[in-house]
N, C-alpha and C positions, 0 to 999 in steps of 0.2 A: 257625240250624243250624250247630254245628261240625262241621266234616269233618278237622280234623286231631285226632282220636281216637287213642289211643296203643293200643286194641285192634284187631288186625286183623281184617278181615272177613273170616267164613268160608267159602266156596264150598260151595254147595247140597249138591255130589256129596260131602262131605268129611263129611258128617253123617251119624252113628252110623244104619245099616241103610235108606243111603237107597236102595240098587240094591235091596233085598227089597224095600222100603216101594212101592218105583214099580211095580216088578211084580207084587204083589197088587194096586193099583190099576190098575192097564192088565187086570189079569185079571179083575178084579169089573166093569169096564166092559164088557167084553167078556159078562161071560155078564147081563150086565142090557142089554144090547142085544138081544141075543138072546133075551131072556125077554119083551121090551117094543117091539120093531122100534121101538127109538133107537139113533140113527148116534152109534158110537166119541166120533166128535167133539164131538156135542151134549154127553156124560156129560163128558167129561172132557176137559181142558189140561194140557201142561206147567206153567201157570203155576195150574191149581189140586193137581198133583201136588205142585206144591213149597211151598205156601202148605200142605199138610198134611203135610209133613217137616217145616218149621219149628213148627208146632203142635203136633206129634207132640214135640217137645224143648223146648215151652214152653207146659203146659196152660191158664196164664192169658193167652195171647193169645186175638184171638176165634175161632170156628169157623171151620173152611176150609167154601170154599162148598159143596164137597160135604157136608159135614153140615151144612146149613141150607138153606132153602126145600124147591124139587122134588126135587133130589136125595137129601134128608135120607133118605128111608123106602127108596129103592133102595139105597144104599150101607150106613148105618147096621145091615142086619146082617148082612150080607157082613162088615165090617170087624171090630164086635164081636164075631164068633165066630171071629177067625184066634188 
């Protein structure tokens, strides 16, 4: 692995519509906890919020976990219809 790469790395927050992107998904957890009595923190992570910013700016990466397995059918149209 080279780590002296002449391109800098981008910081998660610095990516195009990431403060909208986190807050529709903090909100679609929110009302699918509610619809589903699942706790905030089962649906959703920091660290799957930002694995679907980064997805969100590179379609050919793989799905973030919320679009795949259990989550797929609770999020998937929440997100599709924003």
């Amino acid at each position: 692995m080279n780590l002296s790469s002449n391109s800098p790395i981008q910081r998660i927050n610095t990516y195009p519509k990431y403060k909208e992107t986190t807050l529709l998904l903090k909100e679609a957890a929110q009302i699918i906890s509610k619809q589903y009595g699942v706790s905030v923190e089962l649906l959703i992570s920091r660290r799957f919020i930002n694995h679907y910013v980064r997805w969100q700016q590179d379609k050919t990466a793989p799905l973030p976990e919320i679009l795949t397995g259990w989550r797929k059918p609770l999020f998937e149209p929440l997100l599709l219809n924003r």
